[in-house]
C-alpha positions in Angstrom: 98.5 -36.5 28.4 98.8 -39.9 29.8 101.3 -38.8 32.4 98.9 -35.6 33.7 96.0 -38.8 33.8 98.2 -41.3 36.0 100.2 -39.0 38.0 96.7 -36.8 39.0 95.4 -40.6 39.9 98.2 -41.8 42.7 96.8 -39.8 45.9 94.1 -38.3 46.8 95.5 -34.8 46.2 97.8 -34.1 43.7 99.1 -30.1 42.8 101.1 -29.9 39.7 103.6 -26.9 40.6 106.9 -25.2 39.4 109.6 -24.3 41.9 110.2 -20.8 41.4 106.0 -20.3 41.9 104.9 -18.4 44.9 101.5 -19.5 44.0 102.0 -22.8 44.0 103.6 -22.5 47.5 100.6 -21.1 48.7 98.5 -23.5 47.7 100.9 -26.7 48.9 100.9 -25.0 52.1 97.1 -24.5 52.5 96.8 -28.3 52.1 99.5 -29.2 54.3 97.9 -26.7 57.0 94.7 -28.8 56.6 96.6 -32.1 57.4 96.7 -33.2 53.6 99.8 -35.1 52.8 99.7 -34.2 48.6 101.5 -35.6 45.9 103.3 -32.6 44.9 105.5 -32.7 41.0 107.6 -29.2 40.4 107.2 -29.5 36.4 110.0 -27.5 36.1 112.1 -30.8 37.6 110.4 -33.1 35.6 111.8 -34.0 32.6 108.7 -34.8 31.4 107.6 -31.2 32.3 107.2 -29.5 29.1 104.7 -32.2 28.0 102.9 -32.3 31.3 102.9 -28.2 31.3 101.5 -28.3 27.9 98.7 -30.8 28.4 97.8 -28.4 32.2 97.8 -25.7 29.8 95.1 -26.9 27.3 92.9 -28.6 29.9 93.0 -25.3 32.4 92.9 -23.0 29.0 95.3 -20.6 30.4 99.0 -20.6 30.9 101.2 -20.7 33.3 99.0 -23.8 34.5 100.5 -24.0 37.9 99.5 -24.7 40.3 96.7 -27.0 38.8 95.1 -28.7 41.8 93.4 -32.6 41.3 91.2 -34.1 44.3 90.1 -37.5 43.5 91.8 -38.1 40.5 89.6 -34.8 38.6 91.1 -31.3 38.1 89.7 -28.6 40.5 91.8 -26.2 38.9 93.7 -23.4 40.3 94.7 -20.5 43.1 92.0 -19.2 42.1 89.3 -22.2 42.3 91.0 -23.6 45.1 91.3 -20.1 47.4 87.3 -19.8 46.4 86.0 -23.3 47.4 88.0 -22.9 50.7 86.6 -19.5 51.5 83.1 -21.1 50.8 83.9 -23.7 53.4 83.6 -26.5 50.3 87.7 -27.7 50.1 87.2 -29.7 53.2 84.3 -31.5 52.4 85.5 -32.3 49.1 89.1 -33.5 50.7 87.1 -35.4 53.2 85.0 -37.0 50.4 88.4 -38.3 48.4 89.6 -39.8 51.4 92.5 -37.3 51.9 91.6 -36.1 55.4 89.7 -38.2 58.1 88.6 -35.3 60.4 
């Protein structure tokens, strides 16, 4: 749990993925399109992955929990959340808000 808190804390944006998820390439990519330079960890790389996959798990209450999306050091959540808050035209004032785009 520790890990998920300080790792979600050391950029602006941080996306929790696994390698082999086209999901979470979406989502990495839709950041980077917006000019977003994200902290991206592949759990599946990690050796602390399990852990931090298990902990992802229990705080999104569903598994997998990739791609688990934190802005400002607070879970957004996922494709799902993410995908909906950009549609409704609220990702880039939230990402301008952390600090994690300037225009």
């Amino acid at each position: 749990m520790e890990r998920v808190t300080k790792l979600s804390t050391e950029k602006a944006v941080v996306i929790f993925t696994a390698s082999n998820c086209p999901m979470c390439h979406t989502v990495v990519s839709l950041f980077s399109d917006l000019g977003v330079g994200a902290a991206v960890h592949e759990l599946d790389r990690d050796p602390h992955g399990r852990e931090m996959e298990r902990e992802l798990a229990r705080r999104l209450g569903r598994s997998p929990p990739v791609p688990a999306v934190f802005i400002a050091g607070k879970l957004v959540g996922s494709t799902d959340r993410v995908m909906s808050l950009h549609l409704a035209g609220k990702l880039v004032p939230m990402l301008r808000g952390a600090g994690a785009i300037w225009l």
